[in-house]
KOLPA-622938 format. One line per 10 residues: number of its first residue (from 0); their letters; for each residue x, y negated, z of C-alpha. Coordinates in steps of 0.2 Angstrom, whole numbers, plus 5000, padded with zeros to 4 digits. Layout:
! residues N
NUM	A	X Y Z ~ ...
***
This chain:
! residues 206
0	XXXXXXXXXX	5570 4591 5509 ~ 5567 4603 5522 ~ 5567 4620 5516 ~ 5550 4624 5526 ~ 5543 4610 5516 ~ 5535 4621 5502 ~ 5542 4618 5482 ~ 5528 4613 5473 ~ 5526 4606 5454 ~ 5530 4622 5445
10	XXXXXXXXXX	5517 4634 5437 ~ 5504 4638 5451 ~ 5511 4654 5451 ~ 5528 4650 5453 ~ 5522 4640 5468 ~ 5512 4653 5475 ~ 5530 4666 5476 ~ 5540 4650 5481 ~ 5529 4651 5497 ~ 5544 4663 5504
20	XXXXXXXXXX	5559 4653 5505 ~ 5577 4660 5514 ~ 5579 4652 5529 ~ 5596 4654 5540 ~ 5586 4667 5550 ~ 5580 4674 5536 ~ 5564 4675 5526 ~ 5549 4664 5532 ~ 5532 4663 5525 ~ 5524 4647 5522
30	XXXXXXXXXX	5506 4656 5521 ~ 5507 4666 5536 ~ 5491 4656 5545 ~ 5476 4650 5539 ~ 5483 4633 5543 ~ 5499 4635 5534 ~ 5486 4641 5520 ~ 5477 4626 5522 ~ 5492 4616 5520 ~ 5496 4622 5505
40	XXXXXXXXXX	5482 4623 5496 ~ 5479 4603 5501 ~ 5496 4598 5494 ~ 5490 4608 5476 ~ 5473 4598 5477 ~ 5475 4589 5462 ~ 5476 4607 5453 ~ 5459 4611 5461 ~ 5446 4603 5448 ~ 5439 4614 5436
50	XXXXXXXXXX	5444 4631 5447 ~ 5429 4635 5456 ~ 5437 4637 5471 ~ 5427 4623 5480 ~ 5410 4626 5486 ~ 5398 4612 5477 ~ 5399 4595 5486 ~ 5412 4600 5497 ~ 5426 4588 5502 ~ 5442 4593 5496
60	XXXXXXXXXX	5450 4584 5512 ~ 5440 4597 5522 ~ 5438 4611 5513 ~ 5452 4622 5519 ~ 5443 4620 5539 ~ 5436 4638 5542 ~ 5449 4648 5532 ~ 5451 4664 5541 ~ 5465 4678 5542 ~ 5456 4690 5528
70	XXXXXXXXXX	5457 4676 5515 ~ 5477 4674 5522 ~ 5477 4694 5518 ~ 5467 4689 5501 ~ 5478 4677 5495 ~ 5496 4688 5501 ~ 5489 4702 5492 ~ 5490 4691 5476 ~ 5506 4684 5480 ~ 5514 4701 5483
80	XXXXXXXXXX	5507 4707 5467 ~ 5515 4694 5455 ~ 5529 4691 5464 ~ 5532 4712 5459 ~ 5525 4709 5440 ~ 5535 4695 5438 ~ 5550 4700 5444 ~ 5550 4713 5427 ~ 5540 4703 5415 ~ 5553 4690 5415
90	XXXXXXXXXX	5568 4700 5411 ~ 5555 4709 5398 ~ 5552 4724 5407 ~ 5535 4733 5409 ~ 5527 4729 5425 ~ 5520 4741 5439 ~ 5503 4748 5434 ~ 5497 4745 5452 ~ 5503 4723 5451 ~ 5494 4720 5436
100	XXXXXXXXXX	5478 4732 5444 ~ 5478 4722 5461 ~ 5478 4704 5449 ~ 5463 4712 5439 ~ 5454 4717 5456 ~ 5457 4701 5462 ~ 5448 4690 5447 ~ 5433 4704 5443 ~ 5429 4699 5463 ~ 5425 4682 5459
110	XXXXXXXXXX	5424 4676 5442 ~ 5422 4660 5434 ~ 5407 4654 5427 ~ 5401 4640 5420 ~ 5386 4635 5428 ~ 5373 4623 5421 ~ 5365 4609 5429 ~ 5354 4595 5424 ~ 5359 4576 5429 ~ 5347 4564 5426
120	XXXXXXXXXX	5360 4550 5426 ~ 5370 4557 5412 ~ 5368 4555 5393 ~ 5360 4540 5383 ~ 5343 4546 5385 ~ 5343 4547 5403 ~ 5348 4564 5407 ~ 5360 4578 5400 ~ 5368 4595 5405 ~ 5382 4597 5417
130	XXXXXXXXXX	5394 4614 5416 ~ 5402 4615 5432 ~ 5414 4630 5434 ~ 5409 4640 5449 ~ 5415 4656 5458 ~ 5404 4664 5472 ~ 5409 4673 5487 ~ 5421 4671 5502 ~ 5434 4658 5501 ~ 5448 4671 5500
140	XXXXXXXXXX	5441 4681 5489 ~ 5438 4663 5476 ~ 5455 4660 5480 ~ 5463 4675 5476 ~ 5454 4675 5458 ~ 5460 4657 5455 ~ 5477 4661 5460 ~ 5476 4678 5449 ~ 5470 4670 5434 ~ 5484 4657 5435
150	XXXXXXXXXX	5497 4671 5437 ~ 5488 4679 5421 ~ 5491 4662 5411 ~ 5510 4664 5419 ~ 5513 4682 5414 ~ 5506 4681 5396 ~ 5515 4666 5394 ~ 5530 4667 5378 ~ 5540 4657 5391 ~ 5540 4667 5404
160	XXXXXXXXXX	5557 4674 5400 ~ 5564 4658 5405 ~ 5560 4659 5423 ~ 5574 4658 5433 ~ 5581 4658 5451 ~ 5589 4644 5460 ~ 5609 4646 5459 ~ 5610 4643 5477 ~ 5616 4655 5486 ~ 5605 4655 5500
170	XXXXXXXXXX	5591 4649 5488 ~ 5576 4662 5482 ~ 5565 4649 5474 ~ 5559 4652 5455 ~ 5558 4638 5442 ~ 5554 4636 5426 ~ 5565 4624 5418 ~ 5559 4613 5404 ~ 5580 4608 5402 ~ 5591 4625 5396
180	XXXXXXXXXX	5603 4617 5409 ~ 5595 4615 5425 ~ 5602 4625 5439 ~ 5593 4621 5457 ~ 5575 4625 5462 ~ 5577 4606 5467 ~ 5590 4592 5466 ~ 5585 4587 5485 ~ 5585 4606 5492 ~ 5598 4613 5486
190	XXXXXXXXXX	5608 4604 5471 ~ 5613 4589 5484 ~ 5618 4604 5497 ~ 5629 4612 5483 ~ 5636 4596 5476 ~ 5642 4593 5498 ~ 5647 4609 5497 ~ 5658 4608 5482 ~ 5663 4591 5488 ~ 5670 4598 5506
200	XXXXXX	5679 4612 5498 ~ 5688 4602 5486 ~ 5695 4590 5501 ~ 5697 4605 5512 ~ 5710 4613 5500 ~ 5718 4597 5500
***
């Protein structure tokens, strides 16, 4: 697996912080364009339902089309925010006022509501309400929230503690492992590396 392949399948935001993996040349950023945005967010697709993230009747295929560099800047700002508040809340230290302020900010600027709608195909007697969860504004701006929230439901989590980095040594991913005895961010990035690794020195010191 290609490390600019981004590592997806962990808590959203775990994914979200995992978007800046260590590359030989150094750090890259997997968010650093609206299309690497896009990208993303059409690999987490199946975690879109029920966010409020999409504008009604849009098509989750193109959705992410007109995404612009100020919604990038939304969503970083996030990022950088629980990346810092996570980095202390796991080792269960207090977290800088200022990260949990900017993840506040960024879900007061588009809350979630449930939003009620009639459909005259649902129910037994030919109609019923629908609640639809809906936020409004820019798409960066519904983005961030989403994303803020999800790092909320992270933070507050019991099991946060248990958030650990890959062993890797070139390796800055964040996993939360549901085995006590998993090492790698990911058996194909980085524990089959390790294992060649292991497996060279062995036969070199032979």
């Amino acid at each position: 697996m290609s490390d600019l392949v981004p590592l997806i399948g962990e808590p959203l935001a775990l994914d979200l912080v995992n978007t800046r993996p260590l590359l030989p040349d150094g750090p890259a950023d997997l968010l650093a364009t609206p299309a690497g945005l896009a990208g993303w967010l059409s690999a987490q697709a199946g975690r879109l339902d029920g966010s409020g993230v999409l504008d009604a009747g849009a098509e989750a295929s193109r959705a992410w089309e007109g995404l612009t560099g100020d919604d990038v800047t939304a969503v970083h700002a996030v990022r950088d925010d629980v990346a810092v508040a996570l980095g202390r809340v796991r080792r269960g230290e207090r977290p800088p006022a200022a990260a949990l302020d900017g993840l506040n900010r960024a879900q007061r600027a588009a809350p979630a509501i449930r939003e009620l709608t009639w459909d005259g195909r649902a129910g037994d007697a030919g109609g019923g309400i629908v609640v639809t969860p809906r936020r409004s504004g820019p798409p960066g701006v519904r983005l961030a929230a989403w994303l803020a929230e999800a790092a909320g439901d992270l933070l507050a989590d019991p099991g946060v503690g248990r958030v650990r980095e890959c062993e890797a040594d070139d390796c800055v991913m964040l996993f939360l492992p549901a085995h006590p005895r998993r090492r790698w961010c990911s058996a194909a990035r980085c524990g089959n590396r390790a294992r060649v690794a292991r497996y060279y020195q062995r036969h070199k010191a032979t």
